[in-house]
C-alpha positions in Angstrom: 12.8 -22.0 36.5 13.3 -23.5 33.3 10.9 -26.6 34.1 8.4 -24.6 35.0 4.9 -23.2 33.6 5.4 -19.5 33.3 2.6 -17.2 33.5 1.9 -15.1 30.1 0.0 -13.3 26.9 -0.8 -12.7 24.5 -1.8 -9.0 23.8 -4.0 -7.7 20.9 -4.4 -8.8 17.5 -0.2 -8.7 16.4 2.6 -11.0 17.5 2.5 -9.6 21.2 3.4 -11.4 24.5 4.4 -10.3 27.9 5.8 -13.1 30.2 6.5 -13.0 34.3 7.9 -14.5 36.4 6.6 -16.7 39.4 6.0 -14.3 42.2 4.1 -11.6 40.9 0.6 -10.9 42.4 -2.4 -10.8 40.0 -2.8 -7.3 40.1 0.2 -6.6 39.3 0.1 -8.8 35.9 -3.3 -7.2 35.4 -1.6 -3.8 35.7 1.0 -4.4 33.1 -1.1 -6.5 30.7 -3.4 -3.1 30.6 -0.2 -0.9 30.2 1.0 -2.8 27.4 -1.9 -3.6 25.7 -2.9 0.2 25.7 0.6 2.0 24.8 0.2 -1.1 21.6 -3.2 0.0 20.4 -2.5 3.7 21.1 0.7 3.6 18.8 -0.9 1.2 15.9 -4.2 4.1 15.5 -1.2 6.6 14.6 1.3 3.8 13.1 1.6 0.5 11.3 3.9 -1.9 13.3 5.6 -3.4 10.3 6.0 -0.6 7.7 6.5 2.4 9.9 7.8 0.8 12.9 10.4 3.3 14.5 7.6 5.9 14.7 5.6 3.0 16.0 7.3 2.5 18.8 8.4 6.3 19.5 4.5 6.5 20.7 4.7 3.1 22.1 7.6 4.3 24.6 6.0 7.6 25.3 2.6 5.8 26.6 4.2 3.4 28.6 6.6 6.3 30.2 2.9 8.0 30.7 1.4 5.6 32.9 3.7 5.0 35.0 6.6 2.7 33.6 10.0 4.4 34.0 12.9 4.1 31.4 15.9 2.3 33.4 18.3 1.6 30.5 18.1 1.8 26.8 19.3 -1.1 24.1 22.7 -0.4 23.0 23.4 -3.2 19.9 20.2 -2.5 17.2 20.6 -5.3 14.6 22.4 -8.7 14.3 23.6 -10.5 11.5 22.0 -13.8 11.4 23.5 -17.0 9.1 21.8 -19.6 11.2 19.4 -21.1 13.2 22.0 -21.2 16.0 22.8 -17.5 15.3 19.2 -16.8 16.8 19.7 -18.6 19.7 22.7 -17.2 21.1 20.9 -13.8 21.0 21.2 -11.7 23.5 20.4 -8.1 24.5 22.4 -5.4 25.3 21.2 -3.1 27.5 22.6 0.2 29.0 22.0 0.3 33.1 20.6 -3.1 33.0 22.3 -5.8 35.6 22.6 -9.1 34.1 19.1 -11.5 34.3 19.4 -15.1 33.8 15.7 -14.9 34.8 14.6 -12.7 32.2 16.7 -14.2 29.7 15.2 -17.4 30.4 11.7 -15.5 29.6 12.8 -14.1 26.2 13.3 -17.7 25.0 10.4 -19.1 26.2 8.1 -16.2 24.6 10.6 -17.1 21.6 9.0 -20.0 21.3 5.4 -19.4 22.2 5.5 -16.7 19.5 6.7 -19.1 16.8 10.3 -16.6 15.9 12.8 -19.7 15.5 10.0 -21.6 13.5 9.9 -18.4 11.3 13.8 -18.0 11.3 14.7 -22.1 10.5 11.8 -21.5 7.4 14.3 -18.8 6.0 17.1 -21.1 6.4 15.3 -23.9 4.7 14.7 -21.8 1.5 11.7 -20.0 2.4 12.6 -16.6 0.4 9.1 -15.6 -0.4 8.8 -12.2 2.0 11.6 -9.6 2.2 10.5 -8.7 5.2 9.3 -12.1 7.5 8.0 -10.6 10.6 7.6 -8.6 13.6 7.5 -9.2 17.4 7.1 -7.5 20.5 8.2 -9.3 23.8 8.0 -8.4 27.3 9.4 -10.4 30.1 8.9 -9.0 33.8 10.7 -10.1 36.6 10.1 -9.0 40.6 13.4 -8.7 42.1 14.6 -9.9 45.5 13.7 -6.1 46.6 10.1 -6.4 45.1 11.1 -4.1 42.3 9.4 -4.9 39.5 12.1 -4.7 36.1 10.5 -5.2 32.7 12.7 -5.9 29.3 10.9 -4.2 26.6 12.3 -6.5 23.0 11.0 -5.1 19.6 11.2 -7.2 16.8 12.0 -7.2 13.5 13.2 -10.1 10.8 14.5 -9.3 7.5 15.9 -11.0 4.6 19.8 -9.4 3.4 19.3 -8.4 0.1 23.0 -7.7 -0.3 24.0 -11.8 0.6 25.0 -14.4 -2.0 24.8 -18.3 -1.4 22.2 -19.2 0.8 21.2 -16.1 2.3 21.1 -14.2 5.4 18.2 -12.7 8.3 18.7 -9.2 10.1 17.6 -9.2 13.3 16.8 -5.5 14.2 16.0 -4.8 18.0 14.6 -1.6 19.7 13.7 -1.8 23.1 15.2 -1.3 27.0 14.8 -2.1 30.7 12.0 -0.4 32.7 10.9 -0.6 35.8 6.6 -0.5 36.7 5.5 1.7 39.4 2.4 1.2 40.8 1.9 4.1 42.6 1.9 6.3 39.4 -0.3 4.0 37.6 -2.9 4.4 40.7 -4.2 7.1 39.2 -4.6 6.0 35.5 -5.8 2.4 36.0 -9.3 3.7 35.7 -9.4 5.2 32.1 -6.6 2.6 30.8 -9.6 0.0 31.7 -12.1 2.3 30.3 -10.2 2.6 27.0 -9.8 -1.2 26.7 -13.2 -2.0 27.1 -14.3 0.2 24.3 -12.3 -1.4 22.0 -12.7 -4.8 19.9 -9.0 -5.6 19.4 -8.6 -5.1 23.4 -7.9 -9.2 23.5 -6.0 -10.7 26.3 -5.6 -14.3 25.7 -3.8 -16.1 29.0 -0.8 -18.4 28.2 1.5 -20.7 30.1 4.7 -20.7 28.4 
């Protein structure tokens, strides 16, 4: 997988990207592109991402659970202490209920870099102390399983500077997130007025990527 071109995008006017893997059908990608890109929008008219983001994504879960994505496991480890570049890249996710996924894994790195997050991280590192708080992401990677299950790994974003560190200073990485898993059967009978919704709105932008 990992010398591949992965199929992916980027969602709406913030630092959003869902990822899949090979196998998915394009409907299926079309499905979840709409899911996500909807539950985003419908959270940010209520909240701002940055500055108010657990009630953010409190609306952001509760559309997605709407319209037919079901909660399979929630994160269990919210921030980490990072003193490095490396620090970053040894990240990982911990995840109540969720089997271990190289694949996704694999996807979370790549979107990494497509969103620019270790660029903004080594920055910090390099002296770059100007913003207290650096930035926010939201990642999803989906997976179909060998059973045609289709698993997505919601990752919620946020940088900060450690006001509290001496020396050369330190990034929190706060996560919020979990596992879910898509049904398209439930979404049958929303797909209509998810589309309708996105096509009134300007900031409905789905730009493809290969990642």
């Amino acid at each position: 997988m990992n010398s591949r071109n992965i199929n992916a995008a980027y969602l709406g006017n913030m630092d959003s990207m869902v990822a899949f893997s090979p196998g998915m059908t394009t409907q299926e990608r079309t499905d979840i592109q709409n899911i996500l890109l909807y539950a985003q929008l419908f959270a940010s008219q209520q909240y701002d991402f940055l500055e108010q983001w657990s009630s953010w994504m409190h609306y952001y879960r509760n559309r997605l659970e709407k319209l037919g994505l079901r909660s399979a496991g929630k994160v269990t480890q919210d921030s980490l202490l990072l003193t490095s570049i490396e620090d970053l890249e040894q990240a990982t996710f911990g995840v109540m209920g969720e089997p271990d996924s190289s694949q996704l894994v694999s996807l979370v790195r790549r979107s990494f870099d497509a969103l620019g997050v270790y660029q903004k991280a080594e920055a910090f590192f390099q002296g770059d102390f100007n913003q207290k708080r650096l930035t926010g992401f939201q990642i999803v990677p989906c997976e179909k399983t060998c059973s045609n299950e289709i698993r997505l790994l919601l990752c919620s974003l946020h940088l900060n500077t450690d006001s509290h560190s001496s020396g050369d200073g330190r990034l929190i990485f706060y996560f919020k997130g979990g596992s879910y898993v898509f049904a398209p059967a439930a979404y049958e009978a929303h797909r209509e007025s998810v589309v309708r919704y996105l096509s009134g709105k300007a900031l409905a932008t789905i730009r493809s990527a290969r990642i």
